[in-house]
DRENZA-653590 format. One record per residue: residue in three letters; z negated, y, x of N, C-alpha, C in turn. Coordinates in steps of 0.2 Angstrom, whole numbers, plus 5000, padded with zeros to 4 digits. Layout:
BEGIN
alaZYXZYXZYX...
***
This chain:
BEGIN
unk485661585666485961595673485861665675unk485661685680485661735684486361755685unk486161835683486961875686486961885692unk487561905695487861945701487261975703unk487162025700486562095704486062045706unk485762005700485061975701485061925707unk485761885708485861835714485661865720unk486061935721486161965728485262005727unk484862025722484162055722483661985724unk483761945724483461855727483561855734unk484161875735484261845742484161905745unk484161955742483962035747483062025748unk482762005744481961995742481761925750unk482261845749482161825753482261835760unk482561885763482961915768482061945770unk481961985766481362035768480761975768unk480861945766480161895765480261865773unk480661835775480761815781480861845786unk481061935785480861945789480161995793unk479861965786479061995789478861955792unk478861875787478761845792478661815800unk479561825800479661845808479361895811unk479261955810478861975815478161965815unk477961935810477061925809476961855814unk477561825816477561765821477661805827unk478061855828478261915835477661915838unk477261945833476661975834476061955836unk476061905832475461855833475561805839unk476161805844476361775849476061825855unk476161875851476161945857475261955858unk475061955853474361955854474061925856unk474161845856473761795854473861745859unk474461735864474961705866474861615862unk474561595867474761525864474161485859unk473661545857473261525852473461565845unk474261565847474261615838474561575834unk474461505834474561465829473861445826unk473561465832472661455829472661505824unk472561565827472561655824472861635815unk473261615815473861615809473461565805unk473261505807472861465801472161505800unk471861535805471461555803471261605798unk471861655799471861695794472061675787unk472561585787472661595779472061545778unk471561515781471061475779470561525774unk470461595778469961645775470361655770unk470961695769471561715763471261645757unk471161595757471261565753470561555751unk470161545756469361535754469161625747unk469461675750469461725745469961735740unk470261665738470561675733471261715733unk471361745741471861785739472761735742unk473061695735473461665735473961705737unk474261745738474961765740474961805750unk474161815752474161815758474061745764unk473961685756473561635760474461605760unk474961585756475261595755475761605764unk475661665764476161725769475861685776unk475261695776474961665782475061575784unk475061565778475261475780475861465784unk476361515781477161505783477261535790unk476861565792476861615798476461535801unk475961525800475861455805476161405804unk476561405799477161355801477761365804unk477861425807478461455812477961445818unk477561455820477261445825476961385828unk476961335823476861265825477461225826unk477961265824478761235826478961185818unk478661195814478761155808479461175805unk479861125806480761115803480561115795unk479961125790479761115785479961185781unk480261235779480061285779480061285770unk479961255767479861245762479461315759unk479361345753478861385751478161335750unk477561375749477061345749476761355743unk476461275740476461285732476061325731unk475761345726475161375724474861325719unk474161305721473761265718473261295712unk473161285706472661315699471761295701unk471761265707471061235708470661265708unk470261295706469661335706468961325701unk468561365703467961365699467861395695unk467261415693467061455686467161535688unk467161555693466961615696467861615702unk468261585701468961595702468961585709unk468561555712468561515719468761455720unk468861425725469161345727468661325727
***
């Protein structure tokens, strides 16, 4: 069971997690206007093709705030890869 401290350290953690995200959706609106749900997969399809799961991750979620998706689930992380630690 999680103590006190460690409860309110989760939800301080989830608090920042969401709110970078929120601004990486500010931003990418700001930039990009109505192609930055393009912009956002785009970036996690690269994120992921190099393997780097916690940006592919970050960027998913960011395209799912800008595709309007009521999903806000975390996104799992898959073990697929090859010999050489690629998808």
């Amino acid at each position: 069971m999680l103590k006190s401290s460690n409860k309110l350290s989760v939800a301080s953690a989830m608090r920042q997690k969401m709110t970078r995200t929120n601004a990486a959706i500010e931003a990418a609106k700001s930039k990009h206007g109505d192609k930055a749900s393009l912009s956002a997969a785009w970036c996690a399809f690269a994120a992921r093709c190099e393997g780097r799961e916690d940006d592919y991750r970050f960027w998913l979620n960011v395209f799912k705030g800008l595709a309007g998706r009521q999903d806000n689930r975390e996104v799992p992380v898959t073990s697929q890869t090859n010999a050489d630690g690629k998808l």
